[in-house]
N, CA, C and O atoms as CSV, one atom per row, in Angstrom:
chain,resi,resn,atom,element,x,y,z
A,1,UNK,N,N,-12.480,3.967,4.429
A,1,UNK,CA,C,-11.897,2.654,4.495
A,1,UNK,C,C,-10.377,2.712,4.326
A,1,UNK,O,O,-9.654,1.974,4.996
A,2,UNK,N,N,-9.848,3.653,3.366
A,2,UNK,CA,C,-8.109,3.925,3.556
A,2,UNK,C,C,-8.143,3.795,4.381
A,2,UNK,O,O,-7.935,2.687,4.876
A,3,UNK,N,N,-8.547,5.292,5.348
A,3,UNK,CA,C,-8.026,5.523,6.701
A,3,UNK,C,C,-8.175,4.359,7.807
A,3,UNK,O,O,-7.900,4.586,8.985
A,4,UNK,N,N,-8.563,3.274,7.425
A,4,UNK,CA,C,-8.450,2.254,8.765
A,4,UNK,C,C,-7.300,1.325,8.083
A,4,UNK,O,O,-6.436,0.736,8.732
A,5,UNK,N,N,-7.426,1.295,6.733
A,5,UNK,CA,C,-6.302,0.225,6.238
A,5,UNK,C,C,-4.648,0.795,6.366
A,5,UNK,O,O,-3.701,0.024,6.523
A,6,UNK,N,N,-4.510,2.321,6.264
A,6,UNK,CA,C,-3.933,2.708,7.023
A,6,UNK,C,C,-3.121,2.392,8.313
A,6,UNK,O,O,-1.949,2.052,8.477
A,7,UNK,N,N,-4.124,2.614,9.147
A,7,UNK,CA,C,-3.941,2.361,10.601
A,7,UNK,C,C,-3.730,0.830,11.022
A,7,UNK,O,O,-3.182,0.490,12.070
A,8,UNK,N,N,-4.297,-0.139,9.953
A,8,UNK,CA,C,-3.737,-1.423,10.386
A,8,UNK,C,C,-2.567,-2.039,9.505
A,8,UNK,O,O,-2.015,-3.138,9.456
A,9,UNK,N,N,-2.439,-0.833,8.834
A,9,UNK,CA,C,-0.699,-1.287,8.178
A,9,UNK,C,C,0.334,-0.676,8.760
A,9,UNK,O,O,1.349,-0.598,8.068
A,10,UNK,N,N,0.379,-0.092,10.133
A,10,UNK,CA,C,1.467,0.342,11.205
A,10,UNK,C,C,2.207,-0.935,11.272
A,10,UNK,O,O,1.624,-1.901,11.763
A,11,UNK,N,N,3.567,-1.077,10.787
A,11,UNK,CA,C,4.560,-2.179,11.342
A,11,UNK,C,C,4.363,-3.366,10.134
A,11,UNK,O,O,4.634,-4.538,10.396
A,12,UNK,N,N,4.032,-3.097,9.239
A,12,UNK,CA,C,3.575,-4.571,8.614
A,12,UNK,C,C,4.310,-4.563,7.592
A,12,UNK,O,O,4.761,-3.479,7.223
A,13,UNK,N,N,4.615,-5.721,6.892
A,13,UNK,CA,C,5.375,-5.508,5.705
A,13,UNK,C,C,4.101,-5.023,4.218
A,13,UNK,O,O,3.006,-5.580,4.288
A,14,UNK,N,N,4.312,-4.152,3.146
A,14,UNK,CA,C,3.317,-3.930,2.222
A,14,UNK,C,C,3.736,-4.912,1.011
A,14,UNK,O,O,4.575,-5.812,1.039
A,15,UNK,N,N,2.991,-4.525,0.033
A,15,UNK,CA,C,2.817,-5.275,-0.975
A,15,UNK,C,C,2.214,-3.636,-1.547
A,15,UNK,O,O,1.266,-2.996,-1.090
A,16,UNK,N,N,3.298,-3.210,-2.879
A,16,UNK,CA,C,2.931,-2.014,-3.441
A,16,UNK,C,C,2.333,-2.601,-4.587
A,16,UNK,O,O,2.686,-3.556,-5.279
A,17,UNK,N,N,1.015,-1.571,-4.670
A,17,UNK,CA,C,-0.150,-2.076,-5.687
A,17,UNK,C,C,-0.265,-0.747,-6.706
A,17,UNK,O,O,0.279,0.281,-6.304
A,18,UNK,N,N,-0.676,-0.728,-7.492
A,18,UNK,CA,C,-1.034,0.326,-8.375
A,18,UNK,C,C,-2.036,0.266,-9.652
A,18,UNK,O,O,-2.304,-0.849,-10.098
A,19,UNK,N,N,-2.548,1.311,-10.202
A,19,UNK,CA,C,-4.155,0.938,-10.733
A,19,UNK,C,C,-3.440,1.689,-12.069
A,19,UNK,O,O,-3.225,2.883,-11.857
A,20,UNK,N,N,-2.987,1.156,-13.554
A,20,UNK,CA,C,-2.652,1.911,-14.813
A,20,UNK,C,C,-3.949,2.988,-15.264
A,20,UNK,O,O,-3.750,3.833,-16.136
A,21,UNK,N,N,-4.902,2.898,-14.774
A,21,UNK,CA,C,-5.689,3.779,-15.528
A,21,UNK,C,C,-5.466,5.411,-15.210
A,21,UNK,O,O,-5.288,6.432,-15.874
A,22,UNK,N,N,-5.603,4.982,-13.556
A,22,UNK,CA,C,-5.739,6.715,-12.917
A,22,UNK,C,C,-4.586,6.577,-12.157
A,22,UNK,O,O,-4.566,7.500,-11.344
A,23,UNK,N,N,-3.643,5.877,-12.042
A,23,UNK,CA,C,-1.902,6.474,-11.053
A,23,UNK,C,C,-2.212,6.506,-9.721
A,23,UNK,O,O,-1.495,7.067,-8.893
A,24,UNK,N,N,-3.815,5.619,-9.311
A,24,UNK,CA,C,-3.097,5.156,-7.564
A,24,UNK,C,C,-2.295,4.111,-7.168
A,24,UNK,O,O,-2.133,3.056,-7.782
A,25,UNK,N,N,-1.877,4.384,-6.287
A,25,UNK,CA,C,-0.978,3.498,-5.715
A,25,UNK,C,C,-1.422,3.372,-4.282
A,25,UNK,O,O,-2.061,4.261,-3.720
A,26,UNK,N,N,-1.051,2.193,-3.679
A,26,UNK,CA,C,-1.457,2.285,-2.319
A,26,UNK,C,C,-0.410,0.798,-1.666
A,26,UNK,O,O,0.037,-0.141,-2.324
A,27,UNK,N,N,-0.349,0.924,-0.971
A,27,UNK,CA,C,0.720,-0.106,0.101
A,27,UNK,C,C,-0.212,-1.237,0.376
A,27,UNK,O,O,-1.363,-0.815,0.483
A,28,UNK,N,N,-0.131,-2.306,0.501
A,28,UNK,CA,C,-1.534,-3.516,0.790
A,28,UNK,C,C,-0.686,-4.334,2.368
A,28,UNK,O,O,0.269,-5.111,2.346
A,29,UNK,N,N,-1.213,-3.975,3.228
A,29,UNK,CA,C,-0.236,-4.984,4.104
A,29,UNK,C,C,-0.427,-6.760,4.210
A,29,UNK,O,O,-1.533,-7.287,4.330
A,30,UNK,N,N,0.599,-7.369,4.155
A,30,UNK,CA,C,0.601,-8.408,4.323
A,30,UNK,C,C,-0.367,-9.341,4.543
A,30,UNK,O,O,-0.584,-10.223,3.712
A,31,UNK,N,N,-1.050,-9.242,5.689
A,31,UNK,CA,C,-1.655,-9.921,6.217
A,31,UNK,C,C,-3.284,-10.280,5.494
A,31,UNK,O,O,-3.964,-11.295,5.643
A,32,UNK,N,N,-3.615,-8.891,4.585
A,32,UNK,CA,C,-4.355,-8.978,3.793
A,32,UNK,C,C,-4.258,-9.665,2.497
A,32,UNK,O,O,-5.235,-10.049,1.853
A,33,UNK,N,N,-2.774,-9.828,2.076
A,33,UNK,CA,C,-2.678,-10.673,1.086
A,33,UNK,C,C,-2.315,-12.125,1.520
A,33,UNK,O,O,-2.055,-12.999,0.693
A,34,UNK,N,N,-2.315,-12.260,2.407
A,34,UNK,CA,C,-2.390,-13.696,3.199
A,34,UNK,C,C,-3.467,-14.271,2.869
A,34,UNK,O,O,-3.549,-15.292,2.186
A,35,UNK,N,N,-4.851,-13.299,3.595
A,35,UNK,CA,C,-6.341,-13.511,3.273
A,35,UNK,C,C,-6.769,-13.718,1.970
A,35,UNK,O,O,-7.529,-14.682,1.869
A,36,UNK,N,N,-6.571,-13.228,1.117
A,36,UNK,CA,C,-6.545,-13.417,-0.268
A,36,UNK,C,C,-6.882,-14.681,-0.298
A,36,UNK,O,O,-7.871,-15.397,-0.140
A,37,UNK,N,N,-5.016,-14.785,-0.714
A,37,UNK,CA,C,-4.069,-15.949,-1.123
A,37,UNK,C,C,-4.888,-17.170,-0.603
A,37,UNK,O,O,-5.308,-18.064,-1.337
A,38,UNK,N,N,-5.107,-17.089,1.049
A,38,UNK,CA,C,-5.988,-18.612,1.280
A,38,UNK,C,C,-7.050,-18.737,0.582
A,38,UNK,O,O,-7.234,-19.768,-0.065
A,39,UNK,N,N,-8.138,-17.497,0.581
A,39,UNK,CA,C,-8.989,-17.923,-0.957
A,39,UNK,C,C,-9.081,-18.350,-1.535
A,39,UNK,O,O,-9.877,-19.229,-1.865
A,40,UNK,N,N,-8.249,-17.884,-1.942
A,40,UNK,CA,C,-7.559,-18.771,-3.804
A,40,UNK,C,C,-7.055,-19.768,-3.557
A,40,UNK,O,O,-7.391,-20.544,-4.452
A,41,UNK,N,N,-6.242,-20.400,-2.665
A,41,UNK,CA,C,-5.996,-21.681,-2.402
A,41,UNK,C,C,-7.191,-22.761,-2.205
A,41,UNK,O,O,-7.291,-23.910,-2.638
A,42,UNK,N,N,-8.157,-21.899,-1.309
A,42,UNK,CA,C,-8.995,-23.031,-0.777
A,42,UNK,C,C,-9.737,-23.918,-1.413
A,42,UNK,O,O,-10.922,-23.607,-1.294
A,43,UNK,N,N,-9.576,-24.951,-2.081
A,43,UNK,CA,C,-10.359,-25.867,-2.986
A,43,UNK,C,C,-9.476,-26.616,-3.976
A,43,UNK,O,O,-9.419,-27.825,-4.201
A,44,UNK,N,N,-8.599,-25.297,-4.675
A,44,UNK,CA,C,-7.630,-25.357,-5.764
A,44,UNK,C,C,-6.636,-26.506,-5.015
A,44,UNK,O,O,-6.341,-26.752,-3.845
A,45,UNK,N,N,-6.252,-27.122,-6.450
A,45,UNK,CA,C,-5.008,-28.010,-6.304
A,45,UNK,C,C,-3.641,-27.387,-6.397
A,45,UNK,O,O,-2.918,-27.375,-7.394
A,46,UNK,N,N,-3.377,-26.840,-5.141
A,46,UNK,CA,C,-2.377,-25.590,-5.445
A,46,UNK,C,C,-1.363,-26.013,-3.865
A,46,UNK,O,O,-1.974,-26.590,-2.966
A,47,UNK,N,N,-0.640,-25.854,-3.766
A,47,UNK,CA,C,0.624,-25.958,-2.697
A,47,UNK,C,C,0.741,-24.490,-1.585
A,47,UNK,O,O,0.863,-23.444,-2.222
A,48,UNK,N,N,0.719,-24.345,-0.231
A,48,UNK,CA,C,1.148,-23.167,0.075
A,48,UNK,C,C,2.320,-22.258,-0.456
A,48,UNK,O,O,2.367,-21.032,-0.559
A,49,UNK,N,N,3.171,-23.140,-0.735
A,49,UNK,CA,C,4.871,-22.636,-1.106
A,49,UNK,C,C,4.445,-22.355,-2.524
A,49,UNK,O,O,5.490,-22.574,-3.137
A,50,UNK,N,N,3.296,-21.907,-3.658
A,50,UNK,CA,C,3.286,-21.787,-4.863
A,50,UNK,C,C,2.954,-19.712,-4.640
A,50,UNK,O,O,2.016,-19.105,-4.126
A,51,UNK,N,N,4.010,-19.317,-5.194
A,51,UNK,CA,C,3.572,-17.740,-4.749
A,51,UNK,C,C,1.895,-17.255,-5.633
A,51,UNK,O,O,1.469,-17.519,-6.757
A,52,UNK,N,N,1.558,-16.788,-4.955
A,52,UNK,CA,C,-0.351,-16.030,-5.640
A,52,UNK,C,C,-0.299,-14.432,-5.117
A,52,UNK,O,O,-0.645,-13.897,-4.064
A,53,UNK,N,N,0.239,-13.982,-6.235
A,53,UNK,CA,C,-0.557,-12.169,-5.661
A,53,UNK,C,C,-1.731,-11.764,-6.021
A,53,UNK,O,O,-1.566,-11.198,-7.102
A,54,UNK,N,N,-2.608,-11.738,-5.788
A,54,UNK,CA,C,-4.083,-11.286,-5.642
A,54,UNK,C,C,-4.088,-10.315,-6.514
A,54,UNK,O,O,-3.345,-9.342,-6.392
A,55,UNK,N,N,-5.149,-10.500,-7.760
A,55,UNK,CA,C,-5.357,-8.908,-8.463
A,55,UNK,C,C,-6.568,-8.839,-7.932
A,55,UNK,O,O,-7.350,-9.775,-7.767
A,56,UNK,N,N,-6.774,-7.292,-7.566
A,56,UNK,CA,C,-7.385,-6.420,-6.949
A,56,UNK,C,C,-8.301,-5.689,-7.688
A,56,UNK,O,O,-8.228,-5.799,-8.912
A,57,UNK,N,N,-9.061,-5.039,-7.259
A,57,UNK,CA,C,-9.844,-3.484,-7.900
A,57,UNK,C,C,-9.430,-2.301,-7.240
A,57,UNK,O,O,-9.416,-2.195,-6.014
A,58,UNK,N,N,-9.191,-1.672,-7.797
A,58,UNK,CA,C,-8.590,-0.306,-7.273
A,58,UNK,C,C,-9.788,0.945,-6.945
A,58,UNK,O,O,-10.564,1.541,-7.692
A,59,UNK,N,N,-9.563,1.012,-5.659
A,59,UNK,CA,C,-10.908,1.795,-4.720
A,59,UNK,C,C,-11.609,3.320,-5.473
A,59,UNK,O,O,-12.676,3.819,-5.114
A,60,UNK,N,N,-10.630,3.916,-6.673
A,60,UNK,CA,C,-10.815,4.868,-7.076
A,60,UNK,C,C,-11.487,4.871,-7.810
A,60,UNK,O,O,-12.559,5.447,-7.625
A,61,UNK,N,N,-11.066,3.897,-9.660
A,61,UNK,CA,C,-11.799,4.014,-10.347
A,61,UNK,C,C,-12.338,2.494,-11.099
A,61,UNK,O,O,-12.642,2.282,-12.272
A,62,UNK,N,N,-12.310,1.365,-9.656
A,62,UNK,CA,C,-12.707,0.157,-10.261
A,62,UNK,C,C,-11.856,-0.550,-11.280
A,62,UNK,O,O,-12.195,-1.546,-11.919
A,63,UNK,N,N,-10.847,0.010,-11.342
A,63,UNK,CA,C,-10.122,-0.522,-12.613
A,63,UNK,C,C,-9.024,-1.457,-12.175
A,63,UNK,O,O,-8.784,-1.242,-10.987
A,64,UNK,N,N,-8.081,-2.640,-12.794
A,64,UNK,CA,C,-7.608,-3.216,-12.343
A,64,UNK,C,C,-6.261,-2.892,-10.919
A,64,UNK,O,O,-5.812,-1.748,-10.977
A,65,UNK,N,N,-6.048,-3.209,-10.505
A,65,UNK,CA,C,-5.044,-2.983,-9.219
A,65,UNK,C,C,-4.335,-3.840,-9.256
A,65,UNK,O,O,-4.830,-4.950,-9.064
A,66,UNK,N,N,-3.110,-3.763,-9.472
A,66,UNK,CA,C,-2.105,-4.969,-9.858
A,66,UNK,C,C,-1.141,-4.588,-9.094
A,66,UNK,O,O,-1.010,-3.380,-8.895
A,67,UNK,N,N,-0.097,-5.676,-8.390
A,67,UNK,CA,C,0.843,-5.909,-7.903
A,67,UNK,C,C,2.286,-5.190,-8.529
A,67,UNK,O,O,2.677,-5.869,-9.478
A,68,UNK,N,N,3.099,-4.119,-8.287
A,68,UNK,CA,C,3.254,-3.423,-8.543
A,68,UNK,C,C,5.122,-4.215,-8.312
A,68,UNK,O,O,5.537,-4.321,-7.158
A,69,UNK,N,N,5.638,-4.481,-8.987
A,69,UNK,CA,C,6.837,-5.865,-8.669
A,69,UNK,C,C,7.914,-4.322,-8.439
A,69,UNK,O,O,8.128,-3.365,-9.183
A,70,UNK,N,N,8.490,-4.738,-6.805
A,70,UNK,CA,C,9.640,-4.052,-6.333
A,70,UNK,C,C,10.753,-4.860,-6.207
A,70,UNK,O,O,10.667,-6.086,-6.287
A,71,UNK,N,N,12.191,-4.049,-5.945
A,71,UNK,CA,C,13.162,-5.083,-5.391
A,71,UNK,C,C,13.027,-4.857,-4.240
A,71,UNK,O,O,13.973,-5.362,-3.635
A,72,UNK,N,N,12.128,-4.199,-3.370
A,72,UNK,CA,C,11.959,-4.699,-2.033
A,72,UNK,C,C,11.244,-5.784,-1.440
A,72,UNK,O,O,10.997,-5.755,-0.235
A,73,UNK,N,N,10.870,-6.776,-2.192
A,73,UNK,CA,C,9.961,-7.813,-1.922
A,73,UNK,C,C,10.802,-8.770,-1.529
A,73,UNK,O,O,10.369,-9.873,-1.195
């Protein structure tokens, strides 16, 4: 499953994620945290323009996957 998330993060902007337990890291492209984000919007009394980064599970060891805050964002 990397290897396709990979291949559909050619050209995209990421969102760097990382898991404190075991030190992965992995790039999340955009468009997937788009998908999220409407999730979590959908129902909630929440605004598009309100920022939501998605916490995650991290594919390795299940453990949290958190948004990993760059100054490239």
């Amino acid at each position: 499953m990397l290897k396709e998330l990979d291949e559909m993060s050619i050209g995209q902007k990421l969102y760097e994620y990382e898991c404190k337990a075991c030190g992965f890291e992995k790039g999340i492209p955009e468009f997937l945290i788009d998908e999220f984000r409407q999730d979590l919007i959908f129902g909630a009394v929440a605004t598009l323009e309100e920022e939501f980064i998605p916490k995650l599970v991290c594919p390795n060891c299940r453990s949290k996957f958190e948004y990993k805050k760059t100054d490239n964002r």
